[in-house]
Backbone as CSV, one residue per row, in Angstrom:
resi,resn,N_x,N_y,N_z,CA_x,CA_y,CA_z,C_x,C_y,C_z
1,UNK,-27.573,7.185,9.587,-26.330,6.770,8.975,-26.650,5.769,7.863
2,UNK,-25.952,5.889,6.632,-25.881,5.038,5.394,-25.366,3.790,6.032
3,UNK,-26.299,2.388,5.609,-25.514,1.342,5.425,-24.497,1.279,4.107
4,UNK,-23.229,0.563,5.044,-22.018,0.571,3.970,-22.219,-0.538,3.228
5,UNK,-21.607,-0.584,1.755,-22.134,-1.683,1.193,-21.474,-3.146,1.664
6,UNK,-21.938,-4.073,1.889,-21.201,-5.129,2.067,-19.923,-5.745,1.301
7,UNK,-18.997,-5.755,1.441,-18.151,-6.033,0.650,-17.556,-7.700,0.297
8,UNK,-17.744,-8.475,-0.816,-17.617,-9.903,-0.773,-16.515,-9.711,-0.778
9,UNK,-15.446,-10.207,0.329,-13.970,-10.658,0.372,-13.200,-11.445,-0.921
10,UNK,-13.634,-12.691,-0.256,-13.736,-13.876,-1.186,-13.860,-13.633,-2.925
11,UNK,-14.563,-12.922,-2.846,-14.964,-12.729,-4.894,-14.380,-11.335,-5.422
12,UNK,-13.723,-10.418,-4.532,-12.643,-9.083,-4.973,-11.394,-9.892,-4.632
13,UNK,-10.694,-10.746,-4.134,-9.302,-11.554,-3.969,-9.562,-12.093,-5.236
14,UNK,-10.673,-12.887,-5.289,-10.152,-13.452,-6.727,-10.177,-13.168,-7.925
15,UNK,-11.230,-11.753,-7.908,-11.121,-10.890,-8.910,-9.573,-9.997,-9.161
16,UNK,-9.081,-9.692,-7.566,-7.397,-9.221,-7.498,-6.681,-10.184,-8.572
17,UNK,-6.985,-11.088,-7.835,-5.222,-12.419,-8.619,-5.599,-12.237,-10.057
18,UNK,-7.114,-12.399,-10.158,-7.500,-12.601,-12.216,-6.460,-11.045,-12.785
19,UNK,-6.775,-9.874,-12.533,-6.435,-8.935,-12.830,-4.924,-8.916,-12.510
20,UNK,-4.561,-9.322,-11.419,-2.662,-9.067,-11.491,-2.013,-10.408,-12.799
21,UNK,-2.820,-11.150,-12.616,-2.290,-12.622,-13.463,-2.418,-11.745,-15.067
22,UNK,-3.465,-11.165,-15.226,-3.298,-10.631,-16.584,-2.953,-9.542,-16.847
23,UNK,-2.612,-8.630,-15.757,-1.759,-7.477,-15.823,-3.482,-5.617,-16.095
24,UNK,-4.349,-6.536,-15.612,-5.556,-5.482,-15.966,-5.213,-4.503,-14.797
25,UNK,-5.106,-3.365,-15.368,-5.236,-2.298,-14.166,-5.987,-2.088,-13.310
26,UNK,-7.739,-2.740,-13.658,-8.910,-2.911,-12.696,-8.530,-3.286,-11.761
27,UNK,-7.074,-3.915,-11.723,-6.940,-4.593,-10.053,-7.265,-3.718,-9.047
28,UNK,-6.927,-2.761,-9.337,-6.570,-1.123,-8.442,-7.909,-1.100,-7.692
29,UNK,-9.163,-1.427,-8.409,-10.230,-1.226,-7.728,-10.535,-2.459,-6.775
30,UNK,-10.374,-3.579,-7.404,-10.393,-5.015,-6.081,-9.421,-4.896,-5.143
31,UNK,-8.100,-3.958,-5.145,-6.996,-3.931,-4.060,-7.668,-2.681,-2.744
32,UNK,-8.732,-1.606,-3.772,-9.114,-0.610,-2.809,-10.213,-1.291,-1.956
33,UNK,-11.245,-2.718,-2.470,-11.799,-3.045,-1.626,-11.608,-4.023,-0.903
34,UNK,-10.604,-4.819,-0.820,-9.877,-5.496,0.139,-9.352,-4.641,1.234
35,UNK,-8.577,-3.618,0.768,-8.528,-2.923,1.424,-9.262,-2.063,2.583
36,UNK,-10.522,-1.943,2.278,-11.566,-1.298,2.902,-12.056,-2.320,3.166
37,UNK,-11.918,-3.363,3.794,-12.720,-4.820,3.846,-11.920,-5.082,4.911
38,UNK,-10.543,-4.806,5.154,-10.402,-4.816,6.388,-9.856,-4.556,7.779
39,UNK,-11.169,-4.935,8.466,-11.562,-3.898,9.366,-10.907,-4.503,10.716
40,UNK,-10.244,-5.510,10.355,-9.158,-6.389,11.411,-7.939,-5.774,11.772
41,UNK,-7.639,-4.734,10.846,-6.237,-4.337,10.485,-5.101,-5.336,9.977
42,UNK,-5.730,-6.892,9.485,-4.675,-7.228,9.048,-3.591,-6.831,7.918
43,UNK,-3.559,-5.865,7.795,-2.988,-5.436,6.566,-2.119,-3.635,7.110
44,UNK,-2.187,-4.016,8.974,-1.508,-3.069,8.861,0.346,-2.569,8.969
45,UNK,0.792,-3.554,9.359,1.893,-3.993,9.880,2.503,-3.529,7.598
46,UNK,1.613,-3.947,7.219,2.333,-3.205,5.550,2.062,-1.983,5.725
47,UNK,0.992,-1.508,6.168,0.586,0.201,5.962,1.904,0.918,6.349
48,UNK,2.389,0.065,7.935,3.666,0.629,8.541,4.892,0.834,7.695
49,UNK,5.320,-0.567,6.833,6.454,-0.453,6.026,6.566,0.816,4.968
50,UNK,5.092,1.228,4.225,4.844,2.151,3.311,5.129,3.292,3.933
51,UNK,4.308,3.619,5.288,4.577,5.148,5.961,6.126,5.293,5.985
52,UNK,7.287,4.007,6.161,8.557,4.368,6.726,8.767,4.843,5.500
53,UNK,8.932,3.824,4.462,9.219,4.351,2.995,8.636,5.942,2.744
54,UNK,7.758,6.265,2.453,7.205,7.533,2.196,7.415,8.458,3.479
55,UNK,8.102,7.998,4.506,8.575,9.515,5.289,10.142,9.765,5.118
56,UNK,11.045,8.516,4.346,12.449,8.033,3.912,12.156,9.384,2.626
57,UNK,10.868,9.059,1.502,11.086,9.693,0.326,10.762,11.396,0.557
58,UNK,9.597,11.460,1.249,9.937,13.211,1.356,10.315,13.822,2.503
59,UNK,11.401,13.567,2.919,12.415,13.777,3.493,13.850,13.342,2.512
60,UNK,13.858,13.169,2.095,14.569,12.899,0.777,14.807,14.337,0.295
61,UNK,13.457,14.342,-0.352,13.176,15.746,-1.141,13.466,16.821,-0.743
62,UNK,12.840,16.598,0.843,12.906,18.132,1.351,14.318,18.106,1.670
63,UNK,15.033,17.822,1.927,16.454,17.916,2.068,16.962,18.435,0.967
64,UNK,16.633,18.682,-0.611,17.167,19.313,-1.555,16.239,20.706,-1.959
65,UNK,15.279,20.660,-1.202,13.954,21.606,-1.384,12.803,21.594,-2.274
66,UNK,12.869,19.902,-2.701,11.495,19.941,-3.028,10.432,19.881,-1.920
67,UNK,9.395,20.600,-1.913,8.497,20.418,-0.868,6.946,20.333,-1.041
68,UNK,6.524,19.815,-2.545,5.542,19.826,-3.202,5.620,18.312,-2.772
69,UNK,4.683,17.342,-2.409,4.222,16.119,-2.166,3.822,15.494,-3.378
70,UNK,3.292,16.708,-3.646,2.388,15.742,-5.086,3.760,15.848,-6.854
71,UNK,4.104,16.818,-6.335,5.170,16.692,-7.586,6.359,15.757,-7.129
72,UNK,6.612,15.021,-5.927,7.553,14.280,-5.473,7.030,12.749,-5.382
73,UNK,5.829,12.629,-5.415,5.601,11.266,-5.241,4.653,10.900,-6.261
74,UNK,4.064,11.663,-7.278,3.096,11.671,-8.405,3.822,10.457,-9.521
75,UNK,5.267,10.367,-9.703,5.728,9.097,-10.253,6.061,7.801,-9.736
76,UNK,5.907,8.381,-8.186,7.054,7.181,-7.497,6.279,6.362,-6.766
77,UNK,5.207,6.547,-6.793,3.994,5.912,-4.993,4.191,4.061,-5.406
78,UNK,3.804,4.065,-7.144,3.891,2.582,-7.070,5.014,1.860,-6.794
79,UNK,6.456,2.355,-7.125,7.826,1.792,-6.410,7.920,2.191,-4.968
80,UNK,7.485,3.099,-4.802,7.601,3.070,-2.810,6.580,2.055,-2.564
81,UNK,5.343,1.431,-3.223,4.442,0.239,-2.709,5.101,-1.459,-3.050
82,UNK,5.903,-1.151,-4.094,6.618,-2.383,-4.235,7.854,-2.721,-3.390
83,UNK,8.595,-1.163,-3.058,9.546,-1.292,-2.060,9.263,-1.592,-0.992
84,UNK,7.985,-1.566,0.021,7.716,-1.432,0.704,7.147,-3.141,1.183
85,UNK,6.592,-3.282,0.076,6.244,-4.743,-0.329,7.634,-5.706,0.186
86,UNK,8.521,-4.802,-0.654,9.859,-6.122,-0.027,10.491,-5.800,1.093
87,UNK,10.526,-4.352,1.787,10.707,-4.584,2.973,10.153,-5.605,3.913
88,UNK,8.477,-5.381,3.715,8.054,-6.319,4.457,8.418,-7.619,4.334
89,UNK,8.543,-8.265,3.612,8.871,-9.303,3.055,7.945,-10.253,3.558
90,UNK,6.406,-10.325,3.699,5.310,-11.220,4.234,5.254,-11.710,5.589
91,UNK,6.772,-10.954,6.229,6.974,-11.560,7.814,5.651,-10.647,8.509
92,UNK,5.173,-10.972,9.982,4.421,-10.093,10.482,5.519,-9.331,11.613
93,UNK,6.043,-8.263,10.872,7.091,-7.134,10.968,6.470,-5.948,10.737
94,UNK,7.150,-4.392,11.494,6.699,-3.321,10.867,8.197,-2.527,10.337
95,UNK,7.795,-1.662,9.688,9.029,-0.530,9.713,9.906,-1.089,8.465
96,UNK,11.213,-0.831,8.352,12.292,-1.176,7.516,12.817,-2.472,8.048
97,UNK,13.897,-3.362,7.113,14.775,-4.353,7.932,15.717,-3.757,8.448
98,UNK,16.000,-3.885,9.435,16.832,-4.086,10.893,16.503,-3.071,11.733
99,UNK,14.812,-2.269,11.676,14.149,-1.528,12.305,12.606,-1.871,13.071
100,UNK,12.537,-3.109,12.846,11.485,-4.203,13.065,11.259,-3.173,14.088
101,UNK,9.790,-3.522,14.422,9.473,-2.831,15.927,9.322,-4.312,16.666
């Protein structure tokens, strides 16, 4: 088995904030390794809010008969991640508000 590369926490967060503070799209790559960094799951209780959102949006769709995933969420993933963002609202909550688990 490949060793995985070590990932510095500490120096991709602050490479995140540099890149959201100036609006660089590179963030995308310091958010995928935070992301993959951890292995605590603290970050899952958001994963939850996103799945509710994105099973809200295609079910949405399919209710009018779109049933292509990728032609239904190919514009929308970053507002279902910001929506999802304010569902959570930083509480340690899952799901939608007034669906808390």
């Amino acid at each position: 088995m490949l060793d995985e590369p070590t990932i510095n926490l500490r120096q991709e967060i602050d490479a995140l904030f540099d890149c959201i503070t100036r609006g660089d799209s590179q963030g995308s790559m310091h958010l995928a390794r935070v992301i993959q960094a951890d292995t605590k799951g603290a970050l899952h209780p958001f994963s939850e809010a996103l799945t509710a959102r994105l099973c809200d949006h295609l079910n949405r769709y399919a209710e009018i008969g779109q049933i292509n995933p990728y032609n239904t969420l190919k514009d929308e993933v970053y507002g279902l991640i910001k929506t999802a963002a304010i569902d959570w609202d930083g509480l340690p909550k899952t799901g939608r508000p007034g669906e808390e688990a």
